[in-house]
N, C-alpha and C positions, 0 to 999 in steps of 0.2 A: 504494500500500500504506500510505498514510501514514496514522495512526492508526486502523490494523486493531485488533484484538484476537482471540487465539486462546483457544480455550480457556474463555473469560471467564466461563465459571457455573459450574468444576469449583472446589467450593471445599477449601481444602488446600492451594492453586498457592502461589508466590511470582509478582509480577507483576514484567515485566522493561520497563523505560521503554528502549527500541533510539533512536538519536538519530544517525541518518545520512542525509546531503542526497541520497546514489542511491537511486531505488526501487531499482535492483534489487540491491543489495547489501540493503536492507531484504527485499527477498523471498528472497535467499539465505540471510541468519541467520535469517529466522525460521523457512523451511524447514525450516534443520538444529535447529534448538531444535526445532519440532515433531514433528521423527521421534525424535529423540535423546532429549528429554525432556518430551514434553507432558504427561505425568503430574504433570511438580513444576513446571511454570512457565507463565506465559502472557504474551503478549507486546506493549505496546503502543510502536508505533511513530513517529515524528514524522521530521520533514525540518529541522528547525532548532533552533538554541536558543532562540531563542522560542516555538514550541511546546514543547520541555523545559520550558522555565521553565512558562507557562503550566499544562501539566499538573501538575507538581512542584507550585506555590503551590493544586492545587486537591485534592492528595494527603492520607493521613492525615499525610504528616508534616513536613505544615506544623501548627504551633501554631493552636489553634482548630479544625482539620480532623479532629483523632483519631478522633473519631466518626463522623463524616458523609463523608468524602473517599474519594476514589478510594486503591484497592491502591499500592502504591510498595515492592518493597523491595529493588532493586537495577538500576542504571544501565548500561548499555554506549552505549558514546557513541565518534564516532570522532573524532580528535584534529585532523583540518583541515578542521572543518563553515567553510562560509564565513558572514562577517560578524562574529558571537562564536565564537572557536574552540572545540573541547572543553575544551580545556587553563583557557581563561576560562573556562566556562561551570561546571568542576567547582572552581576558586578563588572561584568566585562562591557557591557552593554551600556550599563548606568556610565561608565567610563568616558564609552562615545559619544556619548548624550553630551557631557560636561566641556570636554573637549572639541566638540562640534560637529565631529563626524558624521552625527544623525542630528539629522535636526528638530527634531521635536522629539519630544518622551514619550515610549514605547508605555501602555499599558502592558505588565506581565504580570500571567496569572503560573501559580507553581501549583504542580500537583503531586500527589505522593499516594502510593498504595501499597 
């Protein structure tokens, strides 16, 4: 399921960057995101923080990107991805916020099971 997209031509969405190392916890939330809300969101999902990142630096809201990037406007990410945890990955984040890299504040939601 990793980096599906649902949704992805209905425009008006909020797009949600999912950031969990199990498919199938990835195919659970986006499930329930797409019965519960496919009208306001659409959902793109990854297995790592490196794809986070990756995706993230190619989003509108990385500085430079505003125009041309991919959707980004709200994170769920779960807090013991292995290698860079959530917990790092979203300090690494608040980082670029500060320093300008991104330019606006990401809402992130952490999850844990």
């Amino acid at each position: 399921m990793s980096g599906t997209k649902i949704d992805s031509e209905t425009s008006g969405q909020k797009t949600i960057l999912l950031i969990d190392n199990s498919p199938i916890n990835q195919s659970i939330i986006t499930k329930w995101l797409q019965k519960y809300y496919s009208h306001r969101f659409q959902v793109h999902a990854v297995g790592d923080a490196q794809e986070a990142i990756h995706y993230i630096q190619q989003s509108k809201v990385c500085a430079g990107n505003e125009d041309s990037g991919k959707d980004l406007d709200v994170i769920l990410v779960q807090w013991s991805l292995p290698v860079t945890s959530g917990i790092d990955l979203t300090r690494r984040i608040r980082v670029w916020e500060v320093e300008g890299m991104i330019v606006r504040q990401l809402p992130i939601i952490g999850m844990s099971w």
